[in-house]
C-alpha positions as CSV (number, residue, x, y, z in Angstrom):
1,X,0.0,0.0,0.0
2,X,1.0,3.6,-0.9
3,X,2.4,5.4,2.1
4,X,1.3,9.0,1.2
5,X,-1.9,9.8,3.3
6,X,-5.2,9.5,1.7
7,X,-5.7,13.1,1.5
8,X,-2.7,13.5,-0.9
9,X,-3.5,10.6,-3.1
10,X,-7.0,11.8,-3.6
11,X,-5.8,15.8,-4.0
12,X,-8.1,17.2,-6.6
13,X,-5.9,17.6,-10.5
14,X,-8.3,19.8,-11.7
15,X,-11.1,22.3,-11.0
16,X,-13.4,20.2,-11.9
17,X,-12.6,17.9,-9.4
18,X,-12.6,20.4,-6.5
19,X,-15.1,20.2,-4.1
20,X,-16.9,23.4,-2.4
21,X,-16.6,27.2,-2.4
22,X,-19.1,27.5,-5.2
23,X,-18.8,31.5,-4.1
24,X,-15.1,31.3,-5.1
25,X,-14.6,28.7,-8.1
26,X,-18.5,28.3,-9.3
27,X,-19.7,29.2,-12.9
28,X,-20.2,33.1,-11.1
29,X,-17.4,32.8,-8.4
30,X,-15.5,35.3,-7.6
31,X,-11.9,33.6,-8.2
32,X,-13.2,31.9,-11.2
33,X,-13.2,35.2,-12.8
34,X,-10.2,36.4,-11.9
35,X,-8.6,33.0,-13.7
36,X,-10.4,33.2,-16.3
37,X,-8.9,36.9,-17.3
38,X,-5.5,35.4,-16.7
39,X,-4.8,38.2,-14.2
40,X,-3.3,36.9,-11.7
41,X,-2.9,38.8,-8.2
42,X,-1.6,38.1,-4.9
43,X,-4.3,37.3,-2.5
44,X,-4.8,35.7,0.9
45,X,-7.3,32.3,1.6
46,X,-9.1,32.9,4.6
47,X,-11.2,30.0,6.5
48,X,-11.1,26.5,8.5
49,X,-8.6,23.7,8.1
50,X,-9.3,21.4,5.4
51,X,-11.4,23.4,3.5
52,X,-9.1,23.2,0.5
53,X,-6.9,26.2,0.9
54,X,-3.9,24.4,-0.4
55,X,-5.2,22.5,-3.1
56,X,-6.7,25.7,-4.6
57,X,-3.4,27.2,-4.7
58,X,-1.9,24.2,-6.2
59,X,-4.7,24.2,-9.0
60,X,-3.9,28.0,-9.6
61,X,-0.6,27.2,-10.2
62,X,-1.6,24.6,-12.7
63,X,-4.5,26.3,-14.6
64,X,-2.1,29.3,-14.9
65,X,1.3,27.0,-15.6
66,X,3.5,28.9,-13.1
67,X,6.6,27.4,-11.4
68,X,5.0,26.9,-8.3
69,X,7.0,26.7,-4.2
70,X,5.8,26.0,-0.9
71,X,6.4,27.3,2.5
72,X,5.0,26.4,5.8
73,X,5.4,29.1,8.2
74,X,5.7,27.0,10.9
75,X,9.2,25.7,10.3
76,X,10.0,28.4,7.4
77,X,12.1,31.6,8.4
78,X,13.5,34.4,6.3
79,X,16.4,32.5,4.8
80,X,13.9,30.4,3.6
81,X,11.7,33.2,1.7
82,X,15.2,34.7,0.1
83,X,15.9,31.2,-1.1
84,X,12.6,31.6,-2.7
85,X,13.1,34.8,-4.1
86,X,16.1,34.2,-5.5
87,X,14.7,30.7,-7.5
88,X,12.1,33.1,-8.6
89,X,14.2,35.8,-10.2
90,X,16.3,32.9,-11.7
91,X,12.7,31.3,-13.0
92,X,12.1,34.6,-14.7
93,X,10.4,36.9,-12.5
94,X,10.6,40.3,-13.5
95,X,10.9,39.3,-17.0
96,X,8.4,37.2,-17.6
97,X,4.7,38.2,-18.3
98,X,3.5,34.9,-15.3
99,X,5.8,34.8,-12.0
100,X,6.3,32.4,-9.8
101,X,3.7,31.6,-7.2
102,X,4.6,31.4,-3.6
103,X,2.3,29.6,-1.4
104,X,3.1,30.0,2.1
105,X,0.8,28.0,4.8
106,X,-0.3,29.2,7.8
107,X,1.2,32.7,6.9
108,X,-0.5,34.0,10.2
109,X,2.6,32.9,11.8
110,X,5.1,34.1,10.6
111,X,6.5,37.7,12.5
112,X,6.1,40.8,11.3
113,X,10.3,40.9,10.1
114,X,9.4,37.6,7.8
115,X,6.4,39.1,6.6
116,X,8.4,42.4,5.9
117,X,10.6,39.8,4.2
118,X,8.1,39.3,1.3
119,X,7.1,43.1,0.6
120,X,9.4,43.9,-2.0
121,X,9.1,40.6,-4.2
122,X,5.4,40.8,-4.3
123,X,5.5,44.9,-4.8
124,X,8.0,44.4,-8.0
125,X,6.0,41.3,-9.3
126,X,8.9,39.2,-8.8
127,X,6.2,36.6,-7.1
128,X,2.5,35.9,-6.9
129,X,2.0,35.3,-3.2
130,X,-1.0,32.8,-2.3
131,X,-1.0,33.1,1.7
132,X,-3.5,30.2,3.8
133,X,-4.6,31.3,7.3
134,X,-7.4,30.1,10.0
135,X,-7.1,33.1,11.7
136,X,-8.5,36.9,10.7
137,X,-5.9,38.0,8.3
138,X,-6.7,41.8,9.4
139,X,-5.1,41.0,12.8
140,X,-2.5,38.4,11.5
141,X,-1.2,39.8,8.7
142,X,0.7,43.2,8.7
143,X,-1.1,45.9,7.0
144,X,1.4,46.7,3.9
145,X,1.3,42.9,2.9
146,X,-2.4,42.8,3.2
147,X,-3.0,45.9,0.9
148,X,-1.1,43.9,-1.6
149,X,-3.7,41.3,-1.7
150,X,-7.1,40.0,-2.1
151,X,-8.2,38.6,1.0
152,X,-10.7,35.4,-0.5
153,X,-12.7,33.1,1.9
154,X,-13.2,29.9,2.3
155,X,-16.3,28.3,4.1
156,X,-16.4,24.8,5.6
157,X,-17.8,21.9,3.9
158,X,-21.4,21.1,4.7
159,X,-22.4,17.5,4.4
160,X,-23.2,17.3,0.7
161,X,-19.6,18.5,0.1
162,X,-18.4,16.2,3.0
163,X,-20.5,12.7,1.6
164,X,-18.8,13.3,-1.7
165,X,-15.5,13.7,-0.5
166,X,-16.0,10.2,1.2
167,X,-17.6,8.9,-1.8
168,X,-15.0,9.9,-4.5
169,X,-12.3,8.7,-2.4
170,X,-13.4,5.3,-1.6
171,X,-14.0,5.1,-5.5
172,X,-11.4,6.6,-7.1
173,X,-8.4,6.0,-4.3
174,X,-6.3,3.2,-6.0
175,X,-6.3,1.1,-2.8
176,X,-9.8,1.3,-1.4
177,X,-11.4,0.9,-5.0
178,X,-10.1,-2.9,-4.5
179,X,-11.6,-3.3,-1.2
180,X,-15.0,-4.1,-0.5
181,X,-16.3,-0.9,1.6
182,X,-19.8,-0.6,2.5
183,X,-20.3,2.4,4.2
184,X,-23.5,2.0,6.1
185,X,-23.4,5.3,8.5
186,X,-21.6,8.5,7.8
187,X,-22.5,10.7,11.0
188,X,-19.7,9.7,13.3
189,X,-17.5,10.7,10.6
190,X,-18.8,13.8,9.8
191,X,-19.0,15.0,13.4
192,X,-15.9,14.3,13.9
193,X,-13.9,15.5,11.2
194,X,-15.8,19.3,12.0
195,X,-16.4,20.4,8.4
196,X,-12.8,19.3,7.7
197,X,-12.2,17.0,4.6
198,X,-8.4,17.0,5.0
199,X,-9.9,15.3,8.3
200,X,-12.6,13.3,7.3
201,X,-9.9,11.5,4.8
202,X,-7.5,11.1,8.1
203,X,-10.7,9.3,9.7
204,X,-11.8,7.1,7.0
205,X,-8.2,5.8,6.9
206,X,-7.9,5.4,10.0
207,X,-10.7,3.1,10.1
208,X,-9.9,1.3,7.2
209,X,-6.5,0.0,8.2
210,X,-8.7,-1.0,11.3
211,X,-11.2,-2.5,9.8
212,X,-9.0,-4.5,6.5
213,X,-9.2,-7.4,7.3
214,X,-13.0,-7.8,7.4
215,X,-14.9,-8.3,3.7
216,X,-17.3,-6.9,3.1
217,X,-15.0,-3.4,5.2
218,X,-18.7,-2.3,7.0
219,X,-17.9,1.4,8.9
220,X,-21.0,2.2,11.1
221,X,-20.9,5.6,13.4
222,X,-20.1,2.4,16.7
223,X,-17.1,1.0,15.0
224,X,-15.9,4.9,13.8
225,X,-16.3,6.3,17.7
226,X,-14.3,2.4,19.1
227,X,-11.6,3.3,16.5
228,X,-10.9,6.9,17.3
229,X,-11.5,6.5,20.9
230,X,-8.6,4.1,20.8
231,X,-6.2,6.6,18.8
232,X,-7.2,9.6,20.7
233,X,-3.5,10.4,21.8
234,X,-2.2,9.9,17.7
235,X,-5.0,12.6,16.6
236,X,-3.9,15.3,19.4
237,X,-0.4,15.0,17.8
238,X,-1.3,15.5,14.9
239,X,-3.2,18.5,15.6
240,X,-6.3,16.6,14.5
241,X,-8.4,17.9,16.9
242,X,-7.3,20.9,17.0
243,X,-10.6,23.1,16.7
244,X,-12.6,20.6,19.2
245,X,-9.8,21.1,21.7
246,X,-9.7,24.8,22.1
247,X,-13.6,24.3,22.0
248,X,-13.7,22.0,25.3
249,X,-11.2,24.2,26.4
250,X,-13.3,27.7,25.8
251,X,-16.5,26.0,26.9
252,X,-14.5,24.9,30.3
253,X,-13.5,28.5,31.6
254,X,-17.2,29.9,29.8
255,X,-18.9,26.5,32.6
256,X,-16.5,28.3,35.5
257,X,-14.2,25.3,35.8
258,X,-10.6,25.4,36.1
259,X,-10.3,22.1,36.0
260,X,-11.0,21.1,33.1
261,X,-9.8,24.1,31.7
262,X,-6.5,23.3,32.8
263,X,-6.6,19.7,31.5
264,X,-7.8,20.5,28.2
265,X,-4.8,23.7,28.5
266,X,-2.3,21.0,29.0
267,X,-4.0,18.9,26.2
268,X,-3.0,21.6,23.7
269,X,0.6,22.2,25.3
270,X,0.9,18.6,24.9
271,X,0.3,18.3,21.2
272,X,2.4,21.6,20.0
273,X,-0.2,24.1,20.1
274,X,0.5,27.8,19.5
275,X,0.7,29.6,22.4
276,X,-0.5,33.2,21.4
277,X,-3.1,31.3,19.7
278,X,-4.6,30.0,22.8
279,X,-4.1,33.2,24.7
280,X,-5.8,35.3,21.6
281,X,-9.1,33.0,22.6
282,X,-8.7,34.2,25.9
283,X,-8.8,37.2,25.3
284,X,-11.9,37.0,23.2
285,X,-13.7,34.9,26.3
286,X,-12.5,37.7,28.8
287,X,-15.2,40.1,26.4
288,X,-17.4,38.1,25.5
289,X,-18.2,35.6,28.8
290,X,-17.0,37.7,31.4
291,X,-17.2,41.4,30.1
292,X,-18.4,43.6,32.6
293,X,-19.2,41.0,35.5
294,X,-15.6,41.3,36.2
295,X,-13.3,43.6,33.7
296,X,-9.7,43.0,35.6
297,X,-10.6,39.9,33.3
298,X,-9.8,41.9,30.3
299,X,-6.4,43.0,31.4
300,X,-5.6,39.8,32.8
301,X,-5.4,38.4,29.3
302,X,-4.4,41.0,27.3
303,X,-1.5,40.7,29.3
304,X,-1.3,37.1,29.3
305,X,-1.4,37.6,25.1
306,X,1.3,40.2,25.3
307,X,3.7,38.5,27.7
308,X,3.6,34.7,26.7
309,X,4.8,36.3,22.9
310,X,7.7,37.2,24.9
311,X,8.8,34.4,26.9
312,X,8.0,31.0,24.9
313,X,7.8,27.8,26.1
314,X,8.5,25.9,28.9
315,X,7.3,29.1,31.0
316,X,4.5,30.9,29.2
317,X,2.5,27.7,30.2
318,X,2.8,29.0,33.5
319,X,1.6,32.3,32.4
320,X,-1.2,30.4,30.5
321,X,-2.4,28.2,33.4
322,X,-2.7,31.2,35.7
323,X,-5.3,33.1,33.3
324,X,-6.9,30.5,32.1
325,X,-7.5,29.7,36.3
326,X,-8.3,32.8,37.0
327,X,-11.2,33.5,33.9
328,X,-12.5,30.0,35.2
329,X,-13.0,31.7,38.3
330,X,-14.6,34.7,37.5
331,X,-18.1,35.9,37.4
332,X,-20.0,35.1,34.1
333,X,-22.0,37.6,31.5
334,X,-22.4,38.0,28.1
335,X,-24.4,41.0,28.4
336,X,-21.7,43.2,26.2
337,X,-21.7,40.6,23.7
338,X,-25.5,40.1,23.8
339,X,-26.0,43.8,23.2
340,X,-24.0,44.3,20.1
341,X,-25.6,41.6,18.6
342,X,-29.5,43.2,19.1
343,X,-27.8,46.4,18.0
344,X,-26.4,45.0,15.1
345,X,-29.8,43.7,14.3
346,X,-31.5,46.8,14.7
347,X,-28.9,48.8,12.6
348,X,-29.8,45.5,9.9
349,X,-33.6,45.9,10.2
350,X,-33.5,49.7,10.3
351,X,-30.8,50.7,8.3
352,X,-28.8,54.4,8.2
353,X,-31.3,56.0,10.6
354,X,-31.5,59.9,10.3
355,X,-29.0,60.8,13.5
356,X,-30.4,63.8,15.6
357,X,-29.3,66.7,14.5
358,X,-28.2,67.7,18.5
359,X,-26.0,65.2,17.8
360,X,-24.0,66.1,15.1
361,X,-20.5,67.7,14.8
362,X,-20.3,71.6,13.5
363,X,-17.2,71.9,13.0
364,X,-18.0,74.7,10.5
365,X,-20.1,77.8,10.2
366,X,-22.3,76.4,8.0
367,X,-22.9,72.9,10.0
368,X,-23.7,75.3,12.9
369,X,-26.5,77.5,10.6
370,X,-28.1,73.8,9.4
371,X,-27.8,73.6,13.3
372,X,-25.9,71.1,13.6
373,X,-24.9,70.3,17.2
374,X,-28.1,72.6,18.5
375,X,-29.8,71.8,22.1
376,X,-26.8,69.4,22.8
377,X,-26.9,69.5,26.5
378,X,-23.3,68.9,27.7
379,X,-23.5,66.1,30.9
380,X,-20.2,68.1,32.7
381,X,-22.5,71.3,33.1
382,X,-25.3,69.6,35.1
383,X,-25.5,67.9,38.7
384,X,-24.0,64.4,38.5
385,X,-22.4,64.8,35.5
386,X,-25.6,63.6,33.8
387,X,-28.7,65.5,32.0
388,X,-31.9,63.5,30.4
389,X,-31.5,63.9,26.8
390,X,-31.9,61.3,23.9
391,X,-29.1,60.0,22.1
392,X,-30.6,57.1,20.2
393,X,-32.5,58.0,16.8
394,X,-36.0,59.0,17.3
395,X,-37.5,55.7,15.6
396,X,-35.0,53.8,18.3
397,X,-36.0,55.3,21.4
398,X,-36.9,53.3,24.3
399,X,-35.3,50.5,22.8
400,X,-32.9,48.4,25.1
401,X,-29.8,46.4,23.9
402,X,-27.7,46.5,27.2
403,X,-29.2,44.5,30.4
404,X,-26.6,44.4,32.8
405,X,-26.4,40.7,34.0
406,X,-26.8,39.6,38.0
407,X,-23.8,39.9,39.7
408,X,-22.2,42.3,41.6
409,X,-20.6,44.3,39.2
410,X,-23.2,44.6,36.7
411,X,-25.8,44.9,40.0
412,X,-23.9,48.7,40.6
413,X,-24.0,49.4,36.7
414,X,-28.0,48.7,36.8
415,X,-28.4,50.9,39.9
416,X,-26.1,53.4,38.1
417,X,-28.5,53.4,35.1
418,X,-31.6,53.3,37.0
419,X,-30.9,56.0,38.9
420,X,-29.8,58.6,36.2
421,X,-32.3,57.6,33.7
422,X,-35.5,56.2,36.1
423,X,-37.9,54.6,33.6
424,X,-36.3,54.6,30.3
425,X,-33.6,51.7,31.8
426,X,-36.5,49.5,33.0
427,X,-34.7,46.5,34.1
């Protein structure tokens, strides 16, 4: 049997054989477009693991018949990207009408200095970068590299997408074509391969080599969750699990148990995880599960997020264990988070609402004769520091998105409110 994962040996050759992002390679995708003019630009592929980030890029390179190189910024540094360069320019670069395409992985970590690394080359045209990321390329990816490209993203598979992947792999693969493979159940499967086909293929290997020596090969969702159950430890290396874990993990601190928190924290330590990567999440759960109820929480991990970049491992697991402890510990709310969303709604429903004109700036003479900024009531001038006025558009008024949540320090913020506006913060 062919050593090269499953994954590999059933990589789509052509377009045609790609599966999902319709939005970006459909008859009206986006991408396809772009392809189709021959215009090639560099551009960044946003979205989940396994969603086909990599074989995209490899198709692009194939469509358009580029010399094509890979990076993986996890083991890649700036010697690495020269070398590049340099094999570009010698490819033709500059003087070519297609240049090279440079596909780095997981470009979201690599430092601002190797990012800086790649400016010129893709400025001068010397290389057409393709970056992959799962994380928000406005906060990853430094700004004068970003403006350079089109950010394009990806979505995760639903289960259509997911069932064919199964199915054209079991029937084109060259080594499970010959075996007998009934599969009987799919959901196990799916669940646990999250949307992820890179995934799913690691799965229904797995439990083929398991399962070889039976004919007719029958998978049902009992023998998929025995089989992965037993090579739990194997998945968690391989980073696998990678989204589920950070999810037990989040939900953990979110239930108010350290705990577990800490287990599924050492989990992640365990199998390589990036460190800033779990802090970022804690910073996010500081907002939106603790928020207000307790807003030392904020610091805590915005310092946790700036000081484990620092130090590294062994010791910023130290650093990592004490925050994730102490959000575990902390009162609950999602009130902030709560709000934005019903305001965001409203804003959706309602659209560009007229915004009072005592509102406005009048910075000029004219602003002030259209009047601009009249009957604001400045708070500072009156008792309290507070005056009743309203500062929601008219069609709005009344309407609540805040409601602090019970505990103690959302319990002074609702008395707060109460007290300076009486009825209108009814809670």
């Amino acid at each position: 049997m062919d050593s090269t994962p499953l994954a590999a040996r059933v990589r789509p050759v052509s377009l045609d054989d790609y599966i999902g992002q319709e939005h970006l390679v459909g008859p009206k995708g986006s991408l396809k477009k772009v392809l189709e003019d021959g215009r090639l630009h560099s551009m960044i592929f946003w979205g989940p693991p396994g969603t086909g980030k990599t074989t995209l890029a490899y198709l692009i390179a194939k469509l358009q018949d580029r010399p094509f190189y890979e990076l993986s910024a996890i083991n890649a540094g700036v010697k690495d990207i020269r070398e590049v360069i340099q094999k570009a320019k010698q490819n033709g670069g500059l003087f070519t009408q297609k240049s090279p395409l440079l596909f780095i992985d997981e470009i979201h970590r690599f430092s601002k200095s190797q990012q800086d690394s790649l400016l010129g080359a893709v400025e001068q045209g010397m290389i057409t970068l393709i970056g992959a990321t799962t994380e928000n390329p406005s906060f990853e990816v430094i700004n004068a590299l970003l403006s350079r490209c089109q950010v394009y993203t990806l979505k995760a598979l639903d289960k259509k997408a997911l069932e064919k992947v199964l199915d054209r792999a079991i029937h084109s693969d060259a080594y499970l074509k010959k075996l007998d493979i009934k599969l009987e159940e799919t959901e196990a499967l799916l669940q646990l391969s999250g949307g992820d086909a890179r995934k799913l293929l690691t799965l229904l290997e797995l439990v083929v080599q398991n399962l070889k020596e039976q004919n007719p090969l029958i998978i049902t969702n009992d023998a998929v969750q025995e089989i992965i159950q037993t090579n739990l430890v194997l998945f968690d290396k391989n980073g696998e699990f990678h989204y589920d874990i950070i999810s037990a993990f989040i939900k953990s601190i979110r239930g108010s148990d350290p705990n577990a928190a800490v287990y599924w924290l050492a989990r992640m330590l365990e199998a390589g995880e990036d460190v800033k990567f779990i802090a970022r999440r804690m910073l996010i759960l500081a907002s939106e599960d603790i928020g207000n109820a307790n807003p030392n929480a904020m610091l805590m991990a915005k310092t946790t997020f700036e000081a484990v970049a620092i130090i590294g491992l062994p010791e910023a697991r130290i650093l990592l264990s004490q925050c994730a402890t102490y959000l575990a510990g902390s009162p609950k709310s999602n009130a902030a988070y709560k709000a934005i969303n019903l305001a965001q709604q409203a804003v959706q429903q309602t659209g560009n609402l007229t915004i009072p004109l005592h509102l406005r700036n009048a910075p000029t003479q004219l602003m002030k004769e259209l009047d601009y900024g009249k009957g604001y009531l400045y708070p500072h001038d009156h008792p309290n520091h507070t005056v009743d006025q309203e500062y929601l558009p008219d069609t709005l008024s009344g309407t609540t998105f805040y409601e602090p949540a019970a505990n103690a320090a959302e319990d002074r913020i609702r008395l707060y409110l109460k007290k300076i506006w009486g009825d209108k913060y009814r809670y």
